[in-house]
C-alpha positions as CSV (number, residue, x, y, z in Angstrom):
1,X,28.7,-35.9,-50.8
2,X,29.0,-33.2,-48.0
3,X,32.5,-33.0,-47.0
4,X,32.9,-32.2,-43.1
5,X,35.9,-30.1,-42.0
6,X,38.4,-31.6,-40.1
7,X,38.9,-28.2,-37.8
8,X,36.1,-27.5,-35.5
9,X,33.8,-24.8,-36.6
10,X,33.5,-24.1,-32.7
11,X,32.0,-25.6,-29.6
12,X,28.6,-27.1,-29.5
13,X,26.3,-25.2,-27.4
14,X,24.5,-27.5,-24.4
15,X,22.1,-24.9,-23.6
16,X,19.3,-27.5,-24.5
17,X,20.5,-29.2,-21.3
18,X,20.5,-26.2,-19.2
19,X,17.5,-26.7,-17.9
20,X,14.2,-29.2,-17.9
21,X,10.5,-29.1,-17.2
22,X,8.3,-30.7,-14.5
23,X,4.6,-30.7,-13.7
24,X,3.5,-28.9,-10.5
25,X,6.6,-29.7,-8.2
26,X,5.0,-31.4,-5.4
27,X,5.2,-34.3,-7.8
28,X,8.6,-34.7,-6.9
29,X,7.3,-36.3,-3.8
30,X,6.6,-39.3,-5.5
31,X,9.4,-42.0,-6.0
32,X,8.3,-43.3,-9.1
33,X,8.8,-39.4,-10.3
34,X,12.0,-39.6,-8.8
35,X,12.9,-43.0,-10.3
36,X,11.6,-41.4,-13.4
37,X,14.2,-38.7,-12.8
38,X,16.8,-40.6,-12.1
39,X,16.8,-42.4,-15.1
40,X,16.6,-38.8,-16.9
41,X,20.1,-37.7,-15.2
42,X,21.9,-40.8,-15.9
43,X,21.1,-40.2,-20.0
44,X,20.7,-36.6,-20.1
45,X,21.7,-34.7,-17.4
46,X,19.8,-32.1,-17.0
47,X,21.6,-28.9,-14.8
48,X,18.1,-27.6,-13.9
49,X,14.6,-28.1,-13.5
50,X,11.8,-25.8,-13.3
51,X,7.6,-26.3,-12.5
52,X,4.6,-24.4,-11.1
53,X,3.6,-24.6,-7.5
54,X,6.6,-23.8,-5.3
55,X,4.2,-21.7,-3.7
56,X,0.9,-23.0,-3.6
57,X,-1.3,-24.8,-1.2
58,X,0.4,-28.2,-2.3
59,X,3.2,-27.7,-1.0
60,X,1.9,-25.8,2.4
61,X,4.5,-22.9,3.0
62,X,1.9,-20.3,3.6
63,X,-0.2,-21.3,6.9
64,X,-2.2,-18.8,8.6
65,X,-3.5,-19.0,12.1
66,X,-4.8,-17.2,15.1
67,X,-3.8,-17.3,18.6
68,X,-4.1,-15.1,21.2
69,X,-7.2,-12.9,19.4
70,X,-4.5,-12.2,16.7
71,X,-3.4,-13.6,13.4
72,X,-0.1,-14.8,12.8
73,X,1.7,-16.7,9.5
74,X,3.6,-19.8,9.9
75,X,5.9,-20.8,7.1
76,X,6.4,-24.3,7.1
77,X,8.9,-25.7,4.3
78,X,8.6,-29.5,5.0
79,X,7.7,-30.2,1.3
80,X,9.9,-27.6,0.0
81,X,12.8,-29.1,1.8
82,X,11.8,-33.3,0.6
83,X,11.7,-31.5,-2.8
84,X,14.4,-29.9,-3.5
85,X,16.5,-32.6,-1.2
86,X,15.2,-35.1,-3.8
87,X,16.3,-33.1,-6.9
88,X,19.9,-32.5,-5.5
89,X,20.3,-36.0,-4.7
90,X,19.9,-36.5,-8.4
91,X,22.4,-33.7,-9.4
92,X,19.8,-31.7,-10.6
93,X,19.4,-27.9,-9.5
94,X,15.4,-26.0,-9.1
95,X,14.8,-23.2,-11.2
96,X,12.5,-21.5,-8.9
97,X,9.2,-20.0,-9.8
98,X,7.9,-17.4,-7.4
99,X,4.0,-19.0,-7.7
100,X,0.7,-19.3,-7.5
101,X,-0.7,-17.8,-4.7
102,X,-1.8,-19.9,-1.4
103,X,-5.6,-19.5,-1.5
104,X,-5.5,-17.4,2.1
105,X,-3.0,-14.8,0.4
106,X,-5.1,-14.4,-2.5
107,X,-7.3,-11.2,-3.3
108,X,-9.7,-13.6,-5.4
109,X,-11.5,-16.8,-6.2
110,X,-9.7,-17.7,-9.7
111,X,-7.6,-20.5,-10.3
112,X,-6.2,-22.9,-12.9
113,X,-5.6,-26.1,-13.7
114,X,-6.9,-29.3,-12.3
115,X,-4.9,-29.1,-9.1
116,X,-6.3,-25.1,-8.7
117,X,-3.3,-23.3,-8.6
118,X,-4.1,-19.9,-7.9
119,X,-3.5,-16.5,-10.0
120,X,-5.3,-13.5,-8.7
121,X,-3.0,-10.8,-6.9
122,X,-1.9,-11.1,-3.0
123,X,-4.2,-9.5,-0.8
124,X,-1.4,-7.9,0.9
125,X,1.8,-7.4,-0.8
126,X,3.9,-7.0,2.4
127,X,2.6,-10.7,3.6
128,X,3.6,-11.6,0.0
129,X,7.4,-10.3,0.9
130,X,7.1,-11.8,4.0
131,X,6.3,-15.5,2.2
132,X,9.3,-14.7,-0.4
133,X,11.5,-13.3,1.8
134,X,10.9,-16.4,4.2
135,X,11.0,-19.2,1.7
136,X,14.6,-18.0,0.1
137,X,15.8,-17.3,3.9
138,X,15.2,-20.8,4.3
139,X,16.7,-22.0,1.6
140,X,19.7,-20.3,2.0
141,X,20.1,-22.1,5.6
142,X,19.4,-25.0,4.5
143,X,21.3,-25.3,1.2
144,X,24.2,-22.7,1.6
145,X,24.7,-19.0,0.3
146,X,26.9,-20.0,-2.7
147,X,24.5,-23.1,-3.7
148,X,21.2,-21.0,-3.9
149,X,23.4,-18.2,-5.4
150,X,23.6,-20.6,-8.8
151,X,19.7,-20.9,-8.9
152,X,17.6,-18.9,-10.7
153,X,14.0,-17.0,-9.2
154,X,11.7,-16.3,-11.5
155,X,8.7,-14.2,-11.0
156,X,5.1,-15.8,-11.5
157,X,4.5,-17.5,-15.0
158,X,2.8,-16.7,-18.5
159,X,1.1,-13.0,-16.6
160,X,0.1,-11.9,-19.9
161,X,-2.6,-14.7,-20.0
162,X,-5.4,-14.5,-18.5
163,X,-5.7,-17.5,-17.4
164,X,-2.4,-17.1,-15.4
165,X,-2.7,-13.8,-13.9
166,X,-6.0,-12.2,-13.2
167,X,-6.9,-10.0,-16.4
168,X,-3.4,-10.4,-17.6
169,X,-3.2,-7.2,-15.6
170,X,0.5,-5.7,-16.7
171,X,0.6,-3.0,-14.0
172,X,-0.3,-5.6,-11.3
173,X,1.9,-8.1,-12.5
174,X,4.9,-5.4,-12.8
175,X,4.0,-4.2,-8.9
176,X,4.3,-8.0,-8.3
177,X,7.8,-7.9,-9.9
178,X,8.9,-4.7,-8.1
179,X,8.1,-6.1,-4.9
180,X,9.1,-9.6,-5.3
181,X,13.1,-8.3,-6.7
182,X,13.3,-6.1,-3.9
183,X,12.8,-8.4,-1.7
184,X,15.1,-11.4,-3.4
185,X,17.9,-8.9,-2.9
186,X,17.4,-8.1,0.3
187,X,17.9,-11.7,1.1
188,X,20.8,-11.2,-1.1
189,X,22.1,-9.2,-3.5
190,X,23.7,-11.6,-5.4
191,X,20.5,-13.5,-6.0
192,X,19.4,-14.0,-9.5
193,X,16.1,-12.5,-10.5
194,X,13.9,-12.5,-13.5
195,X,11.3,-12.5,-15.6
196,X,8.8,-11.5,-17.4
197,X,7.6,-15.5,-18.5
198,X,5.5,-14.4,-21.1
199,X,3.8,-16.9,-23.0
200,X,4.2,-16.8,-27.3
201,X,2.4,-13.7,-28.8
202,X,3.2,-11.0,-26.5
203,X,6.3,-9.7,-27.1
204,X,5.4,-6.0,-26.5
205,X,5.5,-6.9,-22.6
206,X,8.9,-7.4,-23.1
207,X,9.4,-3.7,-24.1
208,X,7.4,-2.3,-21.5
209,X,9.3,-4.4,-18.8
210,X,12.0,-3.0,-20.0
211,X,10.9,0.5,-19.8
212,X,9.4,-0.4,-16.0
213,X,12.5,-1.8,-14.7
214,X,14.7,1.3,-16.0
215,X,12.1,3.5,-14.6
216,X,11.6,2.4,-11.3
217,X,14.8,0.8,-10.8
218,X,14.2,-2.6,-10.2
219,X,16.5,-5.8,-10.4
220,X,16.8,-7.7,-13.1
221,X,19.0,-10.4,-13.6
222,X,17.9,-12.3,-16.5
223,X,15.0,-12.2,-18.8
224,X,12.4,-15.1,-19.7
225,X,9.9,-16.1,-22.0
226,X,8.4,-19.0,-23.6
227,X,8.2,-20.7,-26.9
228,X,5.3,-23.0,-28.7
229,X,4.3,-23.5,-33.0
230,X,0.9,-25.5,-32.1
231,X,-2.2,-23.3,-32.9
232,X,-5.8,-23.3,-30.8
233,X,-7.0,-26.7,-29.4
234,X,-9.1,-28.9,-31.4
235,X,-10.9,-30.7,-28.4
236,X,-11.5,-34.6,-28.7
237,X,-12.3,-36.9,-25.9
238,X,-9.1,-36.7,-23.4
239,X,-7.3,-35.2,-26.1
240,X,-6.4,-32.6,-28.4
241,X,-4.9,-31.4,-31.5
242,X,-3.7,-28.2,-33.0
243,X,-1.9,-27.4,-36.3
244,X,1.7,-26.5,-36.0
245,X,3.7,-23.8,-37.6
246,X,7.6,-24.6,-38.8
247,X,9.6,-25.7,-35.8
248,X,12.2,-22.6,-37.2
249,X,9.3,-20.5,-35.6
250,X,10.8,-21.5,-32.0
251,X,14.0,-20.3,-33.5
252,X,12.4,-17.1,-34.4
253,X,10.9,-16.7,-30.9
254,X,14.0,-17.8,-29.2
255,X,15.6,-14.6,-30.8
256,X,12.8,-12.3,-30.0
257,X,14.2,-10.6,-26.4
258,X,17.6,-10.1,-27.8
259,X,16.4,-8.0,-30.6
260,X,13.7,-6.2,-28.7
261,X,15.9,-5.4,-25.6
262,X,18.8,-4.1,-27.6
263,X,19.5,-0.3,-26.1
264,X,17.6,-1.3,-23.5
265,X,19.3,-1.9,-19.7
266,X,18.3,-5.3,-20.2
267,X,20.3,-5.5,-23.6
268,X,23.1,-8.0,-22.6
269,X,21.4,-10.2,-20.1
270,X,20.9,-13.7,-20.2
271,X,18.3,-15.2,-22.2
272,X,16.3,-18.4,-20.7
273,X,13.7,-20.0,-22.6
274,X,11.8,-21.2,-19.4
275,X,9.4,-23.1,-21.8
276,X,9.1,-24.7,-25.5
277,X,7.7,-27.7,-27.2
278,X,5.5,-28.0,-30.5
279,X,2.4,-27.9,-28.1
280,X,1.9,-26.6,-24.6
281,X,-1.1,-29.2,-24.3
282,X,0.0,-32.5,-22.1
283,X,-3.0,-34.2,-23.8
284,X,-1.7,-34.0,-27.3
285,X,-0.9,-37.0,-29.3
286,X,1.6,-35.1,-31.4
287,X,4.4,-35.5,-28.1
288,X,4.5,-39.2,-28.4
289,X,5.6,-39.4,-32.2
290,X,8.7,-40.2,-34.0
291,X,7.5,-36.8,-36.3
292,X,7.8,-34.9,-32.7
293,X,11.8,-35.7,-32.2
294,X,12.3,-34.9,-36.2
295,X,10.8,-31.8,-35.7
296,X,12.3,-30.4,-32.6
297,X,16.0,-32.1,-33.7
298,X,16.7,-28.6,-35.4
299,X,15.9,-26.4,-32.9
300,X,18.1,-28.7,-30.1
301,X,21.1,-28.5,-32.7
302,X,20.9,-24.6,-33.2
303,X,19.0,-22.9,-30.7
304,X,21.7,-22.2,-28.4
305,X,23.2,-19.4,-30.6
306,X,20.1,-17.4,-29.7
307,X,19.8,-18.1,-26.1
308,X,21.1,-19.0,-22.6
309,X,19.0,-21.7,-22.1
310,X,15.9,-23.8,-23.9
311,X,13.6,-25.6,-21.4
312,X,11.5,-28.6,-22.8
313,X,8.3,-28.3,-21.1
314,X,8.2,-31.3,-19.7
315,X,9.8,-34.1,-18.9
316,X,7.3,-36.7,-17.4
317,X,4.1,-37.9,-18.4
318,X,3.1,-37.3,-15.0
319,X,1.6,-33.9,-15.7
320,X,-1.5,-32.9,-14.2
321,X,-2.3,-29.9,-16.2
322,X,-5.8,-31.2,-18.1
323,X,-6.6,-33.4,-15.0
324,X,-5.2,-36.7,-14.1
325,X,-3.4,-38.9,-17.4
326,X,-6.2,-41.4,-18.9
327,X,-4.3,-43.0,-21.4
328,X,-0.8,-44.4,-21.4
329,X,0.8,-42.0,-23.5
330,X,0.9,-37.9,-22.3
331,X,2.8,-35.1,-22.8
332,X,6.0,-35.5,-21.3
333,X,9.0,-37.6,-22.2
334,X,6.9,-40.8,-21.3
335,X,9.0,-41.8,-18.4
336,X,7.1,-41.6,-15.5
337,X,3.5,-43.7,-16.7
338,X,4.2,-47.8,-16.7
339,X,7.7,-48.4,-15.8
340,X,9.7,-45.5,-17.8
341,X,8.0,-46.5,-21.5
342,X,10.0,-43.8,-23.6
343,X,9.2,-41.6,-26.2
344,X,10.9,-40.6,-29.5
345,X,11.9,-37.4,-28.2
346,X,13.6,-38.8,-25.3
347,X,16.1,-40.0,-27.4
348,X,16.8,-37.3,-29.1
349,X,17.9,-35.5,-25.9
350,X,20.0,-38.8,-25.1
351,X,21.4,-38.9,-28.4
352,X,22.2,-35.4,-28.2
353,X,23.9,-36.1,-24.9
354,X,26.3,-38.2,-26.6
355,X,27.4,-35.4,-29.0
356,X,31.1,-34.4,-28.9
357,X,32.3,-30.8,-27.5
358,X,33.8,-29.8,-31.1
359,X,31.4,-28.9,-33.9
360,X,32.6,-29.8,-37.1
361,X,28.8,-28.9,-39.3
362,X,25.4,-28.1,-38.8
363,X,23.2,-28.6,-41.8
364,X,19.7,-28.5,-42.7
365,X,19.3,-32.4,-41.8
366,X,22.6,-33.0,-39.7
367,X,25.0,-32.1,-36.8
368,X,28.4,-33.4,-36.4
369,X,30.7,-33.6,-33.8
370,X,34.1,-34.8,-32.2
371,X,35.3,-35.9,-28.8
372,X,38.4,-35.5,-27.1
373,X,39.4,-39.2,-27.8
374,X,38.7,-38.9,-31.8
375,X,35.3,-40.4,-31.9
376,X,32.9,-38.4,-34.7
377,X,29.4,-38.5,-33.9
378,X,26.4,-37.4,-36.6
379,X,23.4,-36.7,-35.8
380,X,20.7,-37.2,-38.6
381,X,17.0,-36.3,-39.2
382,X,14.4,-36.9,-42.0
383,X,13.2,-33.6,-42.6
384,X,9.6,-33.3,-41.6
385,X,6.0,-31.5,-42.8
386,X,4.4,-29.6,-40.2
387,X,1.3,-28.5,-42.0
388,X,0.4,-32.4,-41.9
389,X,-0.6,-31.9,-45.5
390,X,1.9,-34.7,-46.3
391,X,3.6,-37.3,-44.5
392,X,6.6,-36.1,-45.5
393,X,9.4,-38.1,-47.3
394,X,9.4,-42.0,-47.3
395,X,13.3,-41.8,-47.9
396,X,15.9,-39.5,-47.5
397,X,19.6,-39.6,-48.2
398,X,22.8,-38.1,-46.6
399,X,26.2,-38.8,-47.6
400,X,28.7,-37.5,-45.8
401,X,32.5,-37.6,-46.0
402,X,34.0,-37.3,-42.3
403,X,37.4,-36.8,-40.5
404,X,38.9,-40.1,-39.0
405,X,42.0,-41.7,-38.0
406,X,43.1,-44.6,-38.1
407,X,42.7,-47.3,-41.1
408,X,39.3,-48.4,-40.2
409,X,36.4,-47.1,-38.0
410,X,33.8,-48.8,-35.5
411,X,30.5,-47.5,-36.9
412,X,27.5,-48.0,-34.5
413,X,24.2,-47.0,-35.7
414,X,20.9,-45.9,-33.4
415,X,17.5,-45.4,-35.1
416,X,14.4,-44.1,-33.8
417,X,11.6,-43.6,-36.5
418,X,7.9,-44.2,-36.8
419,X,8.1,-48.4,-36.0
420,X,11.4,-48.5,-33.8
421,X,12.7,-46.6,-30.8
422,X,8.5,-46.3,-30.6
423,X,6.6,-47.6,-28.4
424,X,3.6,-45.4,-29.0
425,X,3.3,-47.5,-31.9
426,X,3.6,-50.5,-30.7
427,X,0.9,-49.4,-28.4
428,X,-1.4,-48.5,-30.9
429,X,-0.7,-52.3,-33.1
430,X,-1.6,-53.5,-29.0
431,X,-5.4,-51.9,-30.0
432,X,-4.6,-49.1,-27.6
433,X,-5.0,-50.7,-24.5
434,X,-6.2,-48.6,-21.9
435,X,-4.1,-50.5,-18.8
436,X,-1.8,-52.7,-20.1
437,X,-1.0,-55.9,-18.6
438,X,2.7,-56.9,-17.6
439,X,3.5,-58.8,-20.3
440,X,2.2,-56.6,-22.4
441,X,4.4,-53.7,-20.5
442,X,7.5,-55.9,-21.3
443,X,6.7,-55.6,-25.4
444,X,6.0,-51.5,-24.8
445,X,9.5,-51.4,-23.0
446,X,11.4,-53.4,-25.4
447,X,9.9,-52.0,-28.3
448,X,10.9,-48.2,-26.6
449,X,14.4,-49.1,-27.5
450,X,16.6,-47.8,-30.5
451,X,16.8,-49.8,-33.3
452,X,21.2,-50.5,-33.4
453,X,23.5,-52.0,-35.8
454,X,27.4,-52.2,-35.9
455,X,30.0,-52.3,-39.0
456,X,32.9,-51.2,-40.1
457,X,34.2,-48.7,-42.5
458,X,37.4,-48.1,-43.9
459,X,39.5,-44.8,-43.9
460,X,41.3,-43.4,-47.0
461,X,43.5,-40.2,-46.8
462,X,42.1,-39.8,-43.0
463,X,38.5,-39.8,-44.3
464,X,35.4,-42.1,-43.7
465,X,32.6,-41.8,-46.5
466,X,29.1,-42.3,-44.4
467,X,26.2,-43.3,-46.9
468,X,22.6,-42.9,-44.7
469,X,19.3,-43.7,-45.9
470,X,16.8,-42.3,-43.3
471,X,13.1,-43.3,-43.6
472,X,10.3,-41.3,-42.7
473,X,10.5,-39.2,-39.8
474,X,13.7,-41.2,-38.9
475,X,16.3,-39.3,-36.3
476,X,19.5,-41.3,-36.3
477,X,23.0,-41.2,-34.5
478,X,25.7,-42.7,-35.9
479,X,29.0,-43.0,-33.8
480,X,32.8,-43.7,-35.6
481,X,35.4,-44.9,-33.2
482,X,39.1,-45.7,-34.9
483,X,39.3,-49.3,-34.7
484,X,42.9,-50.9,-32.4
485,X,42.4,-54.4,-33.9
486,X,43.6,-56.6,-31.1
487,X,43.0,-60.0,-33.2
488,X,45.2,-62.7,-32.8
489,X,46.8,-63.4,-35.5
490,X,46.1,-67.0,-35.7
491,X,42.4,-65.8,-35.6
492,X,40.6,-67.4,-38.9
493,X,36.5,-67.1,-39.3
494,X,36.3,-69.7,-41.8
495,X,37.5,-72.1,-39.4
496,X,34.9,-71.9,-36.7
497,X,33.5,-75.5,-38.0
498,X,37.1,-77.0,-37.4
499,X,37.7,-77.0,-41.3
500,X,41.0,-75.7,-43.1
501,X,40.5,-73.1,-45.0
502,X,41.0,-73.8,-48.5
């Protein structure tokens, strides 16, 4: 029996909720995205939202012409504006990323991604500054000084791939910096400003940004990188997989720029995660499993004593990446492909956003909280294997003896494991049907729900004991409320058939 303080250890960091991440943002266009996203904010909540492509031909800021026997740039911010209208309407904020490059500014050919976003150097770094310098102007008469003030402007994504930047050239990527900072401040000074959004694996480039921005005085506001465990791609039809290391590895990597930048003029600054998940491929199957939410429920519960923010990369299964989705299930939170079908990790950010303010423990297999009002809430997981060399444990117990009032406590129960909260696997028991039909969308739906049960328990000496029996892969919150019993008194079960009781 773990026995739970009754004093709060300290406050529960939301810095998973910070911020959230989308596909290429032009898909924000769409209304069933934004339905999509709209069902997000009303059981999460994210503060911010972050994606590639504020600046490529997609979205059409950067149009060229000629007139008059000379060439001009028009900046037209019609999809910028539907955009980010759409995500304030929703109370969610952009995290701006400065990229990729509109294919008339580019100095080359490359690009990535289905949708050919573009990632060779501008041809011209002062039209570059002109684009920047134009697209925050904008913003800032559109949306107010104080309101873009509170969102972040990253610069580029992932250079030292490349894939992302053209030879994962460092000094180009740093002369990209230089200019693009200068230039955010200009606009204003109290713009925010950051980078480096370097992928796992290269955490020298966090040294030598460091060692750049000191040099050549440059602004720097904040620092970001990004965080995955999955190893290479194992290629499959539509598909991949990739082994995973320990999800504590994210941990590890979350803690990386603190330690690195200390005595540094970076040391200090915030820390944003502008990326992490198990896998950074869409087209894994590992995203839509009940093992995915077990295994990232740790790093949720304690990854916000290592960093300002954690960014779950991404939210929809709308998410273009590896081309167009082919199958039902993707790499996102599920909510966007047939009618918001959810995934197990979904509800593990909603659970988590009904987790009190006070922390009260954090162990290797639970979290528990209290709200204002007196309500405990515990969050439970089934610990998981990530090798895959075993399935991991068909049971697993927690007993727990929690802080209560009152003489009796409401106890309501939500599972998600490997057969409910899942619709994946209802899915599958379907035969994997490649466009299911409506009624069969109503079973995927229903069977997307948490498993939930109610009961009471009593409370002795102010305590309630809590006796859980997880099953495999099983994430679980478990909510006590003091019972008021409001029963009449003449109230009697026995006589619901119209019999005395005897």
């Amino acid at each position: 029996m773990i026995r739970v303080p009754a004093e709060p250890a300290g406050r529960l960091s939301d810095a998973w909720r910070h911020c959230v991440g989308t596909g290429r943002i032009e898909l924000a266009l769409r209304r069933d995205y934004q339905d999509s996203l709209a069902l997000l904010q009303r059981d999460i909540g994210f503060r911010y939202i972050r994606g590639h492509g504020l600046l490529s031909d997609g979205m059409g800021v950067y149009r060229p012409y000629d007139h008059g026997g000379a060439r001009h740039v028009h900046h037209s911010f019609t999809y910028v504006d539907q955009v980010v209208d759409a995500y304030l309407d929703l109370g969610i904020r952009p995290f701006l990323e400065l990229g990729f490059m509109p294919e008339e500014l580019a100095s080359g050919d490359q690009t990535i991604f289905w949708w050919r976003g573009r990632v060779t150097p501008p041809r011209s770094h002062r039209e570059w500054a002109d684009l920047v310098r134009a697209t925050l102007r904008h913003l800032v008469d559109r949306y107010g000084l104080d309101e873009v003030r509170t969102w972040p402007i990253e610069v580029w994504n992932e250079p030292n791939l490349a894939d992302f930047w053209q030879g994962a050239d460092e000094q180009a990527y740093h002369r990209l910096y230089e200019v693009t900072a200068h230039t955010v401040k200009e606009v204003d000074a109290e713009l925010q400003v950051g980078g480096p959004a370097i992928s796992p694996g290269a955490d020298d480039w966090l040294d030598r940004f460091a060692e750049f921005a000191e040099h050549r005085d440059v602004p720097v506001d904040f620092v970001s990188k990004h965080a995955y465990t999955s190893g290479p791609a194992q290629h499959v039809p539509f598909g991949v997989h990739q082994t995973l290391g320990p999800a504590t590895g994210l941990l590890e990597q979350f803690a990386t720029p603190r330690d690195r930048l200390k005595g540094t003029r970076l040391a200090g600054l915030p820390v944003h995660i502008t990326e992490f998940n198990s896998s950074y491929r869409p087209d894994n199957p590992v995203h839509d499993t009940a093992f995915h939410a077990a295994y990232l429920a740790p790093v949720l519960a304690r990854g916000g004593d290592l960093v300002d923010s954690f960014s779950y990369w991404t939210f929809s299964d709308m998410f273009e990446e590896a081309g167009v989705p082919t199958a039902l299930f993707h790499g996102g939170f599920g909510l966007l492909t047939h009618r918001q079908v959810r995934k197990p990790v979904y509800h593990l950010y909603a659970f988590m956003a009904r987790m009190g303010s006070d922390l009260l423990a954090l162990g290797d297999d639970h979290l528990v909280t209290r709200h204002p009002d007196g309500r405990v809430t515990v969050l439970a997981w089934a610990p998981v294997d990530p090798t895959g060399e075993t399935a991991g444990p068909e049971r697993h117990t927690l007993r727990l003896s929690l802080p209560v009032g009152g003489d009796e406590v409401f106890v309501r129960r939500s599972t998600v494991d490997n057969e409910r909260g899942n619709a994946y696997t209802a899915w599958r028991h379907m035969g994997s049907p490649r466009s299911p039909k409506r009624g069969q969308l109503d079973v995927l739906h229903e069977a997307a729900e948490p498993a939930r049960g109610h009961r009471r328990l009593p409370v002795r000496e102010g305590r309630a004991d809590l006796d859980l029996t997880l099953t495999r892969h099983e994430l679980t919150l478990v909510e006590l409320t003091p019972v008021v019993d409001e029963t009449p008194p003449w109230w009697d079960a026995r006589r619901l058939l119209g019999r005395e009781p005897s």
